[in-house]
N, C-alpha and C positions, 0 to 999 in steps of 0.2 A: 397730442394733436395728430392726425390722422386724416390722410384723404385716397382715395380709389379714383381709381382711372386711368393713373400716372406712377409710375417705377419713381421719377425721380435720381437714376440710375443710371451711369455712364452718361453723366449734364456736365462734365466737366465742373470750373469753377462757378461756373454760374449756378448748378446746380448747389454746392456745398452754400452758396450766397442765400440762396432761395430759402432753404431748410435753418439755416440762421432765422432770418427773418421770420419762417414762423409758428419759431420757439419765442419769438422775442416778442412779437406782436402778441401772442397765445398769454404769455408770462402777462407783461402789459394792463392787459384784458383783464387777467385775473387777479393782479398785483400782487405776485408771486416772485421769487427771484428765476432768472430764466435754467438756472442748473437746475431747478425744480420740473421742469418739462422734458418730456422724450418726444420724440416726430419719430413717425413711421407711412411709409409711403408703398401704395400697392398699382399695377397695371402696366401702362403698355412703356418697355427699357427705351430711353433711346431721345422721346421728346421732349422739351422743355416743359418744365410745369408752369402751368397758368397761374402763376401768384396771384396777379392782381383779384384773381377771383377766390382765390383761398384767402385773400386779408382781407376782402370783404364780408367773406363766410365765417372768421375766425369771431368778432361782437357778437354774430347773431346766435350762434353757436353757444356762446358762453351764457346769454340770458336764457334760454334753453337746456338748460343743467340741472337735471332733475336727480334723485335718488332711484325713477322707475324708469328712466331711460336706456335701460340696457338694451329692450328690443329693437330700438329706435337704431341706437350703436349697432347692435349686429346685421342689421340691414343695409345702412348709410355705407360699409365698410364692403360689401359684395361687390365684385366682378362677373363671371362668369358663372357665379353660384346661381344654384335654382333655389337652398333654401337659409335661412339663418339658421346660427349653431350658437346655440346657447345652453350653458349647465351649469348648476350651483350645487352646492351641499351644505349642509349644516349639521350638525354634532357635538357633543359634550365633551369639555373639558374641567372636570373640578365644577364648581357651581356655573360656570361661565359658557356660553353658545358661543360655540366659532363657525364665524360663515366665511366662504369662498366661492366667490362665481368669475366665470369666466364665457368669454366669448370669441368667435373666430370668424377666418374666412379663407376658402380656399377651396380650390374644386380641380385645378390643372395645375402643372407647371407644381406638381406635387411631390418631393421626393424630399424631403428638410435633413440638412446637417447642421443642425443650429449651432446654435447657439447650443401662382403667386399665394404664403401661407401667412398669414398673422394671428395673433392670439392675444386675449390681454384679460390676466384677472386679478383680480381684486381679493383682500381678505381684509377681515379687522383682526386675527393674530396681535397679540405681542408677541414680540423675536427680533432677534439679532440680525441685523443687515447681513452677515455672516453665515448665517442655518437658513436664511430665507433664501439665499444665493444654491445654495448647496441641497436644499429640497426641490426649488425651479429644476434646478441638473438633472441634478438623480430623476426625478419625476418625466423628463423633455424625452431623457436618453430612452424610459419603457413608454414611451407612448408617440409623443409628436415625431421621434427620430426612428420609429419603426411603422412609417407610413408609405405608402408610395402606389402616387395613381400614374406615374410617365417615366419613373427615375428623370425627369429633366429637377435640378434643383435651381430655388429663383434667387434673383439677385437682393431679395428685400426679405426674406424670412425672419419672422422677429414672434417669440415668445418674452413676456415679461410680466411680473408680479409688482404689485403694490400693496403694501401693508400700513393701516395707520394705528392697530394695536388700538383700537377703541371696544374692543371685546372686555378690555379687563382683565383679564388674565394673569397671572402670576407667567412675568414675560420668560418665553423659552430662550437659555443659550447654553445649553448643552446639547450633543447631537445625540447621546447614551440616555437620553429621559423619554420617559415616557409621553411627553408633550409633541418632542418632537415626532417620533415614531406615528400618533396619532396626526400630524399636520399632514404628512408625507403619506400618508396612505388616502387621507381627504384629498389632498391634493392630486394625489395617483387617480381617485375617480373621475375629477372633473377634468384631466387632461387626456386619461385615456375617454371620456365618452365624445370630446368635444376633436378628437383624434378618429374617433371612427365615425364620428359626423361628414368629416370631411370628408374622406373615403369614400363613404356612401351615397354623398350629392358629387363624387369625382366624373367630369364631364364625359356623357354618352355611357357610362357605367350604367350596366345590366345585371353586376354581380358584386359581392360585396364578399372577399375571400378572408378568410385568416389561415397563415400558414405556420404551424408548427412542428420547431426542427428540434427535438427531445432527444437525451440521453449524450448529448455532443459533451469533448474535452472541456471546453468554456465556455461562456456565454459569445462572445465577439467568435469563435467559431459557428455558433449556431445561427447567429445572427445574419454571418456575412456569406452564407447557405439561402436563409432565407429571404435575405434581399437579394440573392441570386437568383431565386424561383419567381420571384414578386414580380422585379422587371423582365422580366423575359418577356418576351411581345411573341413567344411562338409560343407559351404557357398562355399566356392573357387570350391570343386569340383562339387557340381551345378552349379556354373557357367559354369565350364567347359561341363559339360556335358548337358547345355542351360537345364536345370530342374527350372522350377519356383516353386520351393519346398520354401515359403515364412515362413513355422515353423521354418525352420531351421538360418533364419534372425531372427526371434523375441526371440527363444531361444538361439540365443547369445549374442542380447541385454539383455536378463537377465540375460543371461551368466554374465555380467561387474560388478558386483555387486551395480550398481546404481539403486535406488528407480523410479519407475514412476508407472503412475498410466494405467494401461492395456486397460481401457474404455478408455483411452484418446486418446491413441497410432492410428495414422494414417502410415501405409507403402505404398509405392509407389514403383514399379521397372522401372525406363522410367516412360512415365504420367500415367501410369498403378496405380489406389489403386486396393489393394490386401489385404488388412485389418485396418478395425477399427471398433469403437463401439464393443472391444474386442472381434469379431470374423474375417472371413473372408466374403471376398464381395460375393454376390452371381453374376450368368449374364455369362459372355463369356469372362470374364477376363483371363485364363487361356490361349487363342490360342491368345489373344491382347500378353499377357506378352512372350510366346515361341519367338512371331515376335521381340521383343524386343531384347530378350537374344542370338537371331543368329546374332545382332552388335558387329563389337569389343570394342566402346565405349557404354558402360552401366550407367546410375547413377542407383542409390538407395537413397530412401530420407525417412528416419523415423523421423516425427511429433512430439514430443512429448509430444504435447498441454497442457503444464507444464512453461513456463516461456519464456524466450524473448534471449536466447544465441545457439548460433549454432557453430559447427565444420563440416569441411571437409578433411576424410580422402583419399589418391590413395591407390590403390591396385591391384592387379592381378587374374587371377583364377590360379587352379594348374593343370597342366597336365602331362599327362604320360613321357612328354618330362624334364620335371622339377626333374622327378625323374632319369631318362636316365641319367640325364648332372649331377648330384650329386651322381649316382653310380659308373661313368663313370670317374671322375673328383676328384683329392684329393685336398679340398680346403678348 
């Protein structure tokens, strides 16, 4: 059960009272046991939630439970979104189709350390409460946790899966089989598309970047680079303002406080390099990178000619619309 408009969030007791009830009303309704339901609550921290209008909405809602309702769900569930985010997959397993769809919401207040962002999908899988737990992860950690439109992270960020193993399947609970390996890569699709969904409707976004930081000691080094470059608000706003001002990338990778060695360091904006051998490239690099930066899709790719692991994070630029819609907007 699920409602927008309201965090639900720093309500005190009243608040923990409110989310009780309804689970319980939800449950009720469906003549479920109430451990059987999750609540998840999106929008503005701070105000009481209007129950009485959610246990009115919660009957009507439930005679309204279709099998094609998904569109209906990824819109009902927007805030400050401009569009709905919806993606499924489907694919073979042994004689059996396994489906997964999933849907979200989320445009500000965008930076997830998961587990305003929510997500919820669905599969008929058989599998282990165990490998379903541990695919959500793994899957969360390359895609919904390498997002960021504000680095502001919200106080209601919720990913979660539900499986009823109505596929049929010869049920997965090894994590070394071949089933799973197959789940987890299905899965990898519909959370990384429904991850750069969000990015892309991220509020007042003009640009739609992916940053990748290759050849780093480990992953969590590369990564914590690249969320270094991501939030940067003086990166975003060259971008926004198509500046190939590329000091301002390297000084936020060393912004991250990760080690590398400067002589090594290769930048690229688009196929554009634009530094290494610890300076910058000399030539006409400058009006190649401008053509680049008036795309709405951008990469950036830092080298770090240091080891064999890579990250990739999405991002956004920031523009004057971003602050418009957050002056504008109590959220």
């Amino acid at each position: 059960i699920v409602n927008s408009g309201n965090a639900n969030a720093c309500t005190g007791n009243t608040g923990y009272k409110h989310a009780g009830e309804m689970v319980d009303l939800t449950a009720k309704t469906l003549g479920v046991p109430p451990e059987k339901i999750l609540v998840a609550s999106t929008g503005v921290i701070g105000d009481p939630l209007p129950i009485e209008k959610i246990k009115k909405g919660i009957p009507v809602l439930v005679k309204k439970l279709s099998r094609t309702g998904e569109m209906d769900a990824a819109e009902a569930i927007m805030t400050t979104d401009i569009v709905s985010k919806v993606a499924a997959v489907e694919y073979k397993y042994g004689r059996e189709s396994i489906r997964i769809g999933g849907i979200a919401k989320g445009s500000g207040m965008i930076y997830p350390r998961l587990a305003t962002m929510l997500s919820f999908i669905t599969t008929d899988i058989a599998i282990s409460p165990k490998l379903l737990n541990i695919a959500l992860k793994e899957s969360a950690d390359k895609s919904f946790n390498m997002i960021t439109v504000d680095g502001d992270t919200s106080t209601n960020d919720t990913v979660l899966i539900l499986a009823n193993g109505l596929a049929g399947n010869k049920k997965v609970e090894d994590k070394r089989s071949k089933g799973f390996t197959m789940f987890v890569e299905a899965l990898n699709h519909v959370t990384t598309t429904l991850s750069k969904m969000i990015v892309k409707d991220g509020e007042g976004a003009t640009k739609f970047v992916e940053i990748n930081v290759k050849r780093a000691k480990n992953f969590e080094d590369a990564k914590k680079i690249a969320l270094s470059i991501a939030n940067s608000n003086l990166v975003k706003t060259a971008l926004f303002g198509e500046d190939p001002n590329w000091g301002r990338i390297v000084s936020a990778a060393g912004n991250s406080g990760v080690k590398f060695d400067l002589d090594k360091l290769k930048l690229s904006i688009g196929k554009v390099v634009v530094f290494k051998n610890g300076s910058g490239v000399k030539g006409d690099w400058e009006r190649k990178v401008r053509g680049v930066m008036q795309e709405r899709d951008i990469t950036i790719t830092l080298d770090l000619g240091i080891g064999h692991e890579e990250a990739k994070v999405w991002t956004t630029d920031l523009s004057y619309d971003y602050v418009k819609i957050n002056g504008s907007y109590r959220s």
